[in-house]
C-alpha positions as CSV (number, residue, x, y, z in Angstrom):
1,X,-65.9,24.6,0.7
2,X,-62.5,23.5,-0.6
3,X,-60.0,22.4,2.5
4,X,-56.1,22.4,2.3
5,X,-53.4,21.0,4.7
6,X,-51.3,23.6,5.9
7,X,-49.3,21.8,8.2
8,X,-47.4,19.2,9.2
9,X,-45.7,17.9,12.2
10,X,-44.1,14.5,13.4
11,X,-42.1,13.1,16.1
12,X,-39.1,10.7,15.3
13,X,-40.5,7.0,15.7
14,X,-39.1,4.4,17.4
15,X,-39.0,3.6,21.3
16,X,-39.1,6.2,23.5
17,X,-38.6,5.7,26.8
18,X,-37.7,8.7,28.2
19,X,-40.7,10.4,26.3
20,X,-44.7,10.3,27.7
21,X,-47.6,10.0,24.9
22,X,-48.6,14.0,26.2
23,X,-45.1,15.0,25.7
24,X,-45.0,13.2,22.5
25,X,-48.6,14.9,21.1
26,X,-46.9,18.3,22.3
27,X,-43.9,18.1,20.1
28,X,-46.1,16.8,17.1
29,X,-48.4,19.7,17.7
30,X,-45.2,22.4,18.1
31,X,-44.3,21.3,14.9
32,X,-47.6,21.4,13.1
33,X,-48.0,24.7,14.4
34,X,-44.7,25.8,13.3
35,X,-45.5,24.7,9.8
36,X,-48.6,26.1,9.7
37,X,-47.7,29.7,10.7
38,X,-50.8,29.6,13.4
39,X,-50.7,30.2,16.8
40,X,-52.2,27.9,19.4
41,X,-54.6,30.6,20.4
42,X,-55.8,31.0,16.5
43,X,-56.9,27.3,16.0
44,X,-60.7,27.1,16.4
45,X,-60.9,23.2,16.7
46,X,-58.8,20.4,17.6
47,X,-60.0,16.4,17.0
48,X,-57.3,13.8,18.9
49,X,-57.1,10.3,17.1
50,X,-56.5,7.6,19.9
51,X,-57.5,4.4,21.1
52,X,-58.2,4.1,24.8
53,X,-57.3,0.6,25.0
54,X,-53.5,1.2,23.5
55,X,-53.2,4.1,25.8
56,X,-53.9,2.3,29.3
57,X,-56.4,5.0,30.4
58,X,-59.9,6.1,29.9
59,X,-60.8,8.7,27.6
60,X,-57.4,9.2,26.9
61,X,-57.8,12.6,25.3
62,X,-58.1,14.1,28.6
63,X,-54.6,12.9,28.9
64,X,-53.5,14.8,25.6
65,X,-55.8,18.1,26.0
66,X,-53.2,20.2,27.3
67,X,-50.4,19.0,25.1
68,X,-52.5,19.0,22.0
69,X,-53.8,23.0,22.3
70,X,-57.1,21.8,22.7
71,X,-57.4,23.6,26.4
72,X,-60.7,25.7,26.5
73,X,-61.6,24.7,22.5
74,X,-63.9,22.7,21.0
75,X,-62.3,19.0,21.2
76,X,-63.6,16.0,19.5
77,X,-61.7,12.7,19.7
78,X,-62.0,9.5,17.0
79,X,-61.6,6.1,17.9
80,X,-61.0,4.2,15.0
81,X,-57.5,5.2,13.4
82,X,-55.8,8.6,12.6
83,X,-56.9,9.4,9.3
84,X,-59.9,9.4,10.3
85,X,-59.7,12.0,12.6
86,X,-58.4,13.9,9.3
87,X,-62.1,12.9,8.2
88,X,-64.0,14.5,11.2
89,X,-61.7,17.8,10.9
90,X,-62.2,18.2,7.1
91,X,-65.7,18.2,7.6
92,X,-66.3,20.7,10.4
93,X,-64.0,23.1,8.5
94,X,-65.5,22.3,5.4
95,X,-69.4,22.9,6.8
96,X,-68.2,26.5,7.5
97,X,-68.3,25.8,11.4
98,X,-64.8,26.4,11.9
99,X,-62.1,27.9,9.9
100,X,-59.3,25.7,10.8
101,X,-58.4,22.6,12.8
102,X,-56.0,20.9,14.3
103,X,-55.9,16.7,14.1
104,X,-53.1,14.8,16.2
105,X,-52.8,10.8,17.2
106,X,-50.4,9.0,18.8
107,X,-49.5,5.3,20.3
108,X,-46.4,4.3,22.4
109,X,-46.1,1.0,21.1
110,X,-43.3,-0.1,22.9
111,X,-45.9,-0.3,26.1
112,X,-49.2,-1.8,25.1
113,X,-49.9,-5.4,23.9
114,X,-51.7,-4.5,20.3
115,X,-52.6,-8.8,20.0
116,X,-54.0,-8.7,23.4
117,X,-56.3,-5.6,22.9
118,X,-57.2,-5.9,19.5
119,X,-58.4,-9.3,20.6
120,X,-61.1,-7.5,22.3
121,X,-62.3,-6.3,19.2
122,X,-64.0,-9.9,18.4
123,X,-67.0,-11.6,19.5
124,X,-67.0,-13.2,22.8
125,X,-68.3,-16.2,22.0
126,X,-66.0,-17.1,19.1
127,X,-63.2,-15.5,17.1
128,X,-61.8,-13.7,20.3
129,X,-61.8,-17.3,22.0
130,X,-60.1,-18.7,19.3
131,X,-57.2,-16.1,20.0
132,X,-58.0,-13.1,16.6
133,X,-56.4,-10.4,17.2
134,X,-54.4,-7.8,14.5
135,X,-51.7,-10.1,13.7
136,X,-53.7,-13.6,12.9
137,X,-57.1,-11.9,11.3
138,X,-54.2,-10.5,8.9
139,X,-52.1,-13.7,8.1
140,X,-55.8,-15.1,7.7
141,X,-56.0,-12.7,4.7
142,X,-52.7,-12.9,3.3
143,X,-53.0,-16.8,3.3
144,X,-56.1,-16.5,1.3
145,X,-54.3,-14.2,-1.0
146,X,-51.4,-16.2,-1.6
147,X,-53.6,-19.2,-2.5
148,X,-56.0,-17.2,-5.2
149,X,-52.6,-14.9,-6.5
150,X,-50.3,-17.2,-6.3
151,X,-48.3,-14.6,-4.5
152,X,-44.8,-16.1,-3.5
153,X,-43.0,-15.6,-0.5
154,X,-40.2,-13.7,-2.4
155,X,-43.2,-11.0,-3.6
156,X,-43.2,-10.1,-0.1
157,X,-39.9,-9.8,0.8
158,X,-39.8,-7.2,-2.4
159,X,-42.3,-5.2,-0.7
160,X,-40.1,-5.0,2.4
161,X,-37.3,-4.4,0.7
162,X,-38.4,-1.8,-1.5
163,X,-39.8,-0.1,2.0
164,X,-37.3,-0.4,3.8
165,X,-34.7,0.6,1.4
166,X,-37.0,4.1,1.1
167,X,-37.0,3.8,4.9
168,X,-33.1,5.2,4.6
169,X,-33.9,7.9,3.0
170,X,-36.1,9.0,5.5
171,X,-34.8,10.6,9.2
172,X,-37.5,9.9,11.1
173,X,-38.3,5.7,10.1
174,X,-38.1,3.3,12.8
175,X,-36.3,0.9,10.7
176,X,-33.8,2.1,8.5
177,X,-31.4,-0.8,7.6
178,X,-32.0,-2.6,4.7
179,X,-32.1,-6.5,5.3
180,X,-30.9,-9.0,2.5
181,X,-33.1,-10.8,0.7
182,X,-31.9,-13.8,2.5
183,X,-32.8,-13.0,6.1
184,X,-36.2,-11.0,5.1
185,X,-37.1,-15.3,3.5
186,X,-36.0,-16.9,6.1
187,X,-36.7,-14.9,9.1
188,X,-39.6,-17.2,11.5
189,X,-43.0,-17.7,11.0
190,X,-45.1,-15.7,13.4
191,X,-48.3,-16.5,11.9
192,X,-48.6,-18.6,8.5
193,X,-47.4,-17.2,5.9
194,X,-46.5,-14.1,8.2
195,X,-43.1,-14.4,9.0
196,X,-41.5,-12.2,11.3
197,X,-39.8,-9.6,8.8
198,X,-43.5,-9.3,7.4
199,X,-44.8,-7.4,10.3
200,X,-44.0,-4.0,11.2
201,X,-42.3,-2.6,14.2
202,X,-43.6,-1.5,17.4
203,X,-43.2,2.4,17.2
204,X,-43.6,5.6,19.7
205,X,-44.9,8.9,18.1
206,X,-47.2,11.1,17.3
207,X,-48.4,13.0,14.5
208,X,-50.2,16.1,13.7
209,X,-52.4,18.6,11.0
210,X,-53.2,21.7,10.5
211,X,-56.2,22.2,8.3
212,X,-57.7,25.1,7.0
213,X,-60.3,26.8,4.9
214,X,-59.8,28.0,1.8
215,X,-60.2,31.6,2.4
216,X,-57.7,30.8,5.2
217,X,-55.5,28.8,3.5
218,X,-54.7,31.8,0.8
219,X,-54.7,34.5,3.2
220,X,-51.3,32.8,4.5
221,X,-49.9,32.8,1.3
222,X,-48.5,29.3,1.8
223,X,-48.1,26.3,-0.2
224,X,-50.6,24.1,0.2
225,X,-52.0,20.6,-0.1
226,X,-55.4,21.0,-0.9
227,X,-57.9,18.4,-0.4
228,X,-59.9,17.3,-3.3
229,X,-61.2,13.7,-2.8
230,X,-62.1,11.7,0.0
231,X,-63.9,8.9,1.1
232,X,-64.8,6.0,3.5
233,X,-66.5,2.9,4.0
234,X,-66.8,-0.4,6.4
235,X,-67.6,-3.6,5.9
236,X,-68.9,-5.8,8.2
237,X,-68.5,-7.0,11.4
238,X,-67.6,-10.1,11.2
239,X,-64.1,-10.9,9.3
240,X,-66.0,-13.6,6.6
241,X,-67.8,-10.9,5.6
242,X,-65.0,-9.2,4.3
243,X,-64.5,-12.2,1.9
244,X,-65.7,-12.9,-1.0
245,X,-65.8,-15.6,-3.9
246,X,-67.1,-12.4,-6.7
247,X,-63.4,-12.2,-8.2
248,X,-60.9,-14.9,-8.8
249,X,-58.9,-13.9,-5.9
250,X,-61.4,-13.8,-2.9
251,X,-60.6,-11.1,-1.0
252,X,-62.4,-7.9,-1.9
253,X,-61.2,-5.0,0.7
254,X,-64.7,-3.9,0.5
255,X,-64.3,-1.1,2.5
256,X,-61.2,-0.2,0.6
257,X,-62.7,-0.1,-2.7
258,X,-66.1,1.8,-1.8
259,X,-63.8,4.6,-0.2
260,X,-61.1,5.2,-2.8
261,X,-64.6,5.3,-5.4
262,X,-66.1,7.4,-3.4
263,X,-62.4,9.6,-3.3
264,X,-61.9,9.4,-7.2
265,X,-65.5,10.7,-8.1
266,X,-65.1,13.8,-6.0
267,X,-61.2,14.2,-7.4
268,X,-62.2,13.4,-10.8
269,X,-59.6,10.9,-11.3
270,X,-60.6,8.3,-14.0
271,X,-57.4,6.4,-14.0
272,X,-55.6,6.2,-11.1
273,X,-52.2,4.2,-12.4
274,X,-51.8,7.5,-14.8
275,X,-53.0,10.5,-12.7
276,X,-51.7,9.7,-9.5
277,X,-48.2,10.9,-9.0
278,X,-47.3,8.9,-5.2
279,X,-49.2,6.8,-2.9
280,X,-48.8,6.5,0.7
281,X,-50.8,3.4,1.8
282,X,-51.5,1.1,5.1
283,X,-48.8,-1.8,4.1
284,X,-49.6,-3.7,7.5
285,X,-48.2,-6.6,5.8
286,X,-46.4,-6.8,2.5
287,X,-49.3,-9.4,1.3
288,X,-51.4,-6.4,2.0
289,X,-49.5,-4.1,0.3
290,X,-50.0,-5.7,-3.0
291,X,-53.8,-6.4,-2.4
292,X,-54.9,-2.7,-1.5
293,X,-52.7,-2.2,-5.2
294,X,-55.9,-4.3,-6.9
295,X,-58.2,-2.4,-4.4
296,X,-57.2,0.9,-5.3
297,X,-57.9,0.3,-9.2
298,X,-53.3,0.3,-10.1
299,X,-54.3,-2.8,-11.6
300,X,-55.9,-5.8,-12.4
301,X,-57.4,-8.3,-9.5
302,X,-54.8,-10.2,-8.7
303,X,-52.1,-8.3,-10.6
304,X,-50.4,-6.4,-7.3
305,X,-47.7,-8.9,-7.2
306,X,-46.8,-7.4,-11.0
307,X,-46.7,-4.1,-10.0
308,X,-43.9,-5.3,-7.7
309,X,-41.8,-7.3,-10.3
310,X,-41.8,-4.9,-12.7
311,X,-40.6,-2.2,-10.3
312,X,-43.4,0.2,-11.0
313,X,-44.1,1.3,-7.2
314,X,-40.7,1.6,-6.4
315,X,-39.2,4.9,-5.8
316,X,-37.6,5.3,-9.1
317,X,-41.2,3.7,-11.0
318,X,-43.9,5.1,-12.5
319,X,-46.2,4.9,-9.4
320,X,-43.7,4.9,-6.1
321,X,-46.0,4.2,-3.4
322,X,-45.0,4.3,0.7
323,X,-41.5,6.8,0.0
324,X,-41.5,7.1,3.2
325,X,-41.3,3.6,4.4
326,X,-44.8,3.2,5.1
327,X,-46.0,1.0,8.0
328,X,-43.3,-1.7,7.8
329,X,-40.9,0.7,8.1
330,X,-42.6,3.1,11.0
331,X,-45.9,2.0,13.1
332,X,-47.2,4.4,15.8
333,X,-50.3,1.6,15.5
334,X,-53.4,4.4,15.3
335,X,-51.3,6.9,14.6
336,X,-50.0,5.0,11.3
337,X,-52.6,6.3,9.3
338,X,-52.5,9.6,9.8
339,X,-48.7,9.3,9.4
340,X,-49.7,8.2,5.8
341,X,-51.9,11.6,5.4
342,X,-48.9,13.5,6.5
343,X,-46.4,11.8,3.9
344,X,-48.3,12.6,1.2
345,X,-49.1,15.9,2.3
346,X,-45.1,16.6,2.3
347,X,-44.9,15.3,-1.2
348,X,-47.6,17.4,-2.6
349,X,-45.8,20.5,-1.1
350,X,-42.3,19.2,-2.1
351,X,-41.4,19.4,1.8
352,X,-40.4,15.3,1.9
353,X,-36.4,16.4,2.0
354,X,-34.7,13.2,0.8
355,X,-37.4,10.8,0.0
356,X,-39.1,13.6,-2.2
357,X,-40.4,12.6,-5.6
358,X,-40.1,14.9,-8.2
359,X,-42.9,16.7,-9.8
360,X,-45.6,15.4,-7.7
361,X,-49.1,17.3,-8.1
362,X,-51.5,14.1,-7.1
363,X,-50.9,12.3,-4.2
364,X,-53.2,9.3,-2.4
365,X,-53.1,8.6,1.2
366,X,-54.5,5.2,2.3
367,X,-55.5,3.8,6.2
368,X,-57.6,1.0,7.6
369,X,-58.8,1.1,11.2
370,X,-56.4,0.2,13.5
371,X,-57.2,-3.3,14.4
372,X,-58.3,-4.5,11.0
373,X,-58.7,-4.1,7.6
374,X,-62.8,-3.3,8.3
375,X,-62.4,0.0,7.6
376,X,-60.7,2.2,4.9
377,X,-60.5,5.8,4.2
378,X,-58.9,7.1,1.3
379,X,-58.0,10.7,0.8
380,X,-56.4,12.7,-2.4
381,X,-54.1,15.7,-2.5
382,X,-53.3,18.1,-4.7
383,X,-50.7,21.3,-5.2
């Protein structure tokens, strides 16, 4: 059964005091609904995307219930990153058990300690006692990178650049300034070679989709962003296995690849460089930016940091990828990849106001789970 996204709805991002996460997943569910032309009392499922740890409070969703429309419906909640809840909700609609849903995650940043709780992701014994968390497994990566790429420094100040500067375009971004060249270089080392203009910010918000069937979907006449690929993987447990000496760079993104495989057979996309029209992907880090690039088949292994130089995945190129700023620009942490699911979905229906490409009919949106790059899910859209 073919699926279609038939809404969309976002909060602003940035710090929100004044705001609570259930007022936050109310206004992003308003707004999906809204889009949608659904009534709360018409959606037949509702799947929350949240992490119990970045929330302060256990099973969080009972926070969220009432603000997400899930009161008296069938509720499901996902623990490992937004766009995954995208995955659970595609495939109860698509079994024929429901004939829409509604997906919504969140984070408030601004309060919660993302090092200290994705440290408690790692083994006991070892990695977590030798202080892993989000920000140091990634700088672990992007160090191995470098070294097999020959990335430079100034590659990744491109990629923040290039977000950033689509950032502007965008009303809702976090960060919407532009830094120079200059101060993106020489801003500190958080984490070798992370520096501290590398790493996005700590964002508030929520997000939220509608889904429907397809008999739904064209009963509401609407225009759509229909479904047509998706896939998911994860590697293992343990962050050497996600390394690997098979190509000259080392560093696979197993998970990564398998998904967006597993996406491009069911979408029939043979090339992706050619067919796809915009990506929205997981830039946690610039360095990772350009891997998930090789990962996703835009070029050759170790390559990404060409795709950069060139210009080709800026907004004006031949593949602009994160329009909307992406993750460096905007990072509601587990919401982030839903966020990305949203983006593209905009594009597809050429809703994206001011950071809308032109003529886009394929679009690709990209997350990992939320404390690592362990898991992937990659998802394509079309008009």
């Amino acid at each position: 059964m073919k699926v279609a996204i038939i809404g969309v709805g976002q909060t602003s991002y940035g710090e929100k005091k004044n705001q609570s996460i259930d007022e936050m997943v109310f206004e992003a569910t308003k707004r999906a609904l809204e889009d949608s032309g659904l009534e709360r009392e018409e959606i037949e499922s509702v799947v929350t995307a949240g992490s119990d740890g970045l929330d302060g409070c256990a099973i969080s969703n009972m926070l969220t219930a009432g603000s997400s429309g899930a009161y008296l419906k069938d509720e499901v909640k996902v623990s490992d990153g937004g766009i995954y809840g995208l995955v659970l909700g595609y495939l109860r609609v698509a079994s024929g058990a429901f004939d829409n849903s509604l997906i919504v995650s969140w984070t408030k940043s601004s309060e919660v300690s993302a090092e200290s709780i994705s440290n408690l992701a790692y083994d006991p014994f070892y990695l977590r006692a030798c202080g892993f968390n989000i920000v140091t497994s990634l700088a672990l990566e992007a160090s191995i990178y470098m070294e097999k790429t020959k990335a430079k420094d100034k590659d990744a100040a491109e990629v923040v650049l290039k977000n950033r500067e689509n950032a502007s375009r965008n009303p809702l971004a976090h960060l919407i300034n532009k830094p120079s060249m200059r101060k993106t270089s020489l801003s500190k080392y958080i984490s070798y070679p992370l520096r501290e203009s590398h790493l996005p910010p700590k964002s508030d918000g929520a997000c939220a989709l509608v889904i429907a069937s397809e008999r739904k979907a064209r009963s509401l006449k609407k225009n759509c962003a229909w479904v047509t690929g998706l896939g998911w993987a994860i590697d293992g447990y343990y962050a050497d296995d996600r390394y690997s000496a098979e190509t000259d760079h080392g560093l696979l993104l197993h998970s990564l690849r398998k998904s967006s495989k597993m996406a491009y057979t069911l979408a029939r996309i043979k090339n992706p460089i050619e067919e796809i029209d915009i990506a929205e992907v997981s830039d946690v880090t610039p360095f990772h930016e350009m891997m998930i690039y090789e990962a996703l088949g835009f070029c050759r292994e170790g390559n990404g940091k060409e795709l950069i130089r060139e210009g080709i995945t800026r907004l004006d190129g031949k593949l602009p990828v994160n329009p909307s700023g992406g993750i460096l620009s905007s990072n509601p942490i587990f919401a982030s990849s839903l966020v990305r699911m949203a983006e593209a979905a905009l594009q597809v229906m050429g809703k994206a106001g001011g950071r809308q490409v032109k003529n886009v009919d394929i679009a690709l949106a990209q997350g990992f789970t939320w404390h690592s790059t362990q898991g992937s899910c990659t998802v394509i859209l079309r008009n």
